[in-house]
C-alpha positions, 0 to 999 in steps of 0.5 A, spaced: 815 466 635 811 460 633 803 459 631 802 455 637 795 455 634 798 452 628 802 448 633 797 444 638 793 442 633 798 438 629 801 436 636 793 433 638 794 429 631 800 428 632 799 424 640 791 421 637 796 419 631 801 415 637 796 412 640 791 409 634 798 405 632 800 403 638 793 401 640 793 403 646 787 407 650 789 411 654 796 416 656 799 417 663 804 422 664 808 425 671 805 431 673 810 434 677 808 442 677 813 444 672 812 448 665 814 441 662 809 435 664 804 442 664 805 443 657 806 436 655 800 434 660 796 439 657 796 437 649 795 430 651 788 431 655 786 435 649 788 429 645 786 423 649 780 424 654 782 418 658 789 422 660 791 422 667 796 425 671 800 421 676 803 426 681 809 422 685 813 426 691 819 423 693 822 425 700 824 432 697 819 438 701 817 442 696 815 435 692 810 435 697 808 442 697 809 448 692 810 442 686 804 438 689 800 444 689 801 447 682 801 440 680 793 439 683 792 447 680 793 445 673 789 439 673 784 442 676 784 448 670 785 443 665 781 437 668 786 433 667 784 426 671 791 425 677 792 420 683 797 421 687 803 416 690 809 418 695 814 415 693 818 417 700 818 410 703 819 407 698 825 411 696 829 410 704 827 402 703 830 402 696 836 407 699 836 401 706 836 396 702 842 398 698 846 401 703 847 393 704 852 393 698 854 400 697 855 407 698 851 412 694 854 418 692 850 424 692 848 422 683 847 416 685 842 417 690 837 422 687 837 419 680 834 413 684 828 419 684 826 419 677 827 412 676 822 410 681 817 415 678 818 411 671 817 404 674 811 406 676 808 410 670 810 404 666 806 400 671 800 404 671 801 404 663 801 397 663 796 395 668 791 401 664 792 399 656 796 406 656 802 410 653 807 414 657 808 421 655 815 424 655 816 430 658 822 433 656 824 439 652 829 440 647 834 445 652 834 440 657 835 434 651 841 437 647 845 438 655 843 432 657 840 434 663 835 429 664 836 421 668 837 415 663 832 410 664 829 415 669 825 420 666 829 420 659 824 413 657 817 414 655 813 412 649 812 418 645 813 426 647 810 432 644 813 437 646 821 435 645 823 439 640 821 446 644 826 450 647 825 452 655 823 458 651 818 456 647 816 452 653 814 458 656 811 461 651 807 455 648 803 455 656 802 463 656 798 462 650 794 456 653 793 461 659 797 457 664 796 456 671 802 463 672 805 460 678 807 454 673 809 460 669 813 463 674 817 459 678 824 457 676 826 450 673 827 445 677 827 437 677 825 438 685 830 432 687 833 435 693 831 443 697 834 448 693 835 444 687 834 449 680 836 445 673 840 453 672 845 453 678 846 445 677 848 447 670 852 452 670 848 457 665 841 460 664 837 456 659 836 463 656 844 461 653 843 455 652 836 457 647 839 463 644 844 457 642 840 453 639 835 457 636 839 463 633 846 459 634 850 465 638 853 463 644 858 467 648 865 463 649 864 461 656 857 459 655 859 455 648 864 452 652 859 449 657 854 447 652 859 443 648 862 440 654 855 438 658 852 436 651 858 432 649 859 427 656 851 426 655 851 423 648 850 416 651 843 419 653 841 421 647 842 414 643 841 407 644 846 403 648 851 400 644 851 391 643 856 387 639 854 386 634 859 380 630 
């Protein structure tokens, strides 16, 4: 178990240290109801008052209800500034327009999601003189189980080296709203979606792997072959170089 005491002070001077070197103002990250972007969201309003969380449905049914909902619930306990922008339309306009040039498989399609949260989260950063904060965790890092260029691009995250595990933790010590705490992960991209079934393996594995190095063969399997076709996330892209 970690000190998470010891843990969020050093991860406040850690966002406060971001910030004075980037010169930058204020922070805005994508509040959306999940343990991660709580966990996250809350470090940074501790760290940075001028913080605000940009909640961003986007056509799934439960990004406007039960995600909206504990969205809205941890910046009313954490006094976390939010606004809110629907993605919807944009997303079908989006979807209509290149329906004109191609088909879209079911990849392509909801990873138009989390890209269109970025763009807006960097717009916002931009017109404000603010940072975008990461929301990630190591687990989901290590099986590659987050959008390139969607909601893997941020300036800086203060929680990506917590497992799901830790995560957890970490909320339960800040006496996080327990809906948050409760309810299964899911990057909410389409009805039903949860990251475990997606993957093929709880995060429980994927964390008593990564912190205790101990796997079950088909567990280990899994994490070496999600971990090994994602490795082009976790680096830059390649350029010729002469």
């Amino acid at each position: 178990m970690r000190d998470y005491s010891s843990e969020l002070f050093k991860r406040i001077e850690y966002v406060k240290a971001v910030l004075k070197d980037a010169k930058a103002t204020g922070i805005v990250f994508g509040n959306s109801g999940g343990k991660d972007c709580a966990l996250a969201g809350i470090i940074c309003k501790l760290a940075c008052d001028n913080t605000v969380a940009l909640i961003m449905p986007c056509g799934s049914k439960v990004n406007l209800t039960t995600d909206k909902d504990d969205a809205l619930k941890l910046c009313g306990q954490f006094e976390i500034a939010h606004r809110v922008l629907d993605l919807t339309d944009i997303k079908k306009s989006f979807v209509g327009a290149l329906d004109k040039v191609t088909s879209l498989n079911k990849a392509a399609d909801i990873n138009i999601n989390p890209r269109l949260r970025m763009m807006s989260l960097y717009a916002v950063a931009a017109a404000e003189n603010r940072l975008v904060a990461g929301t990630g965790n190591r687990s989901e890092r290590y099986m590659g189980y987050f959008t390139k260029w969607g909601d893997g691009a941020f300036d800086f995250n203060p929680i990506a080296d917590l497992t799901v595990r830790e995560v957890y933790e970490f909320l339960k010590y800040l006496d996080a709203p327990k809906s948050i705490i409760t309810k299964a992960p899911s990057a909410g991209l389409f009805e039903g979606q949860t990251d475990e079934f997606e993957l093929g393996i709880s995060y429980n594995a994927v964390d008593e792997f990564l912190l205790n190095g101990t796997a079950a063969e088909k567990d280990r399997k899994i994490i070496d072959s999600y971990h090994g076709k994602t490795e082009h996330k976790r680096i830059m892209p390649s350029v010729y170089k002469g």
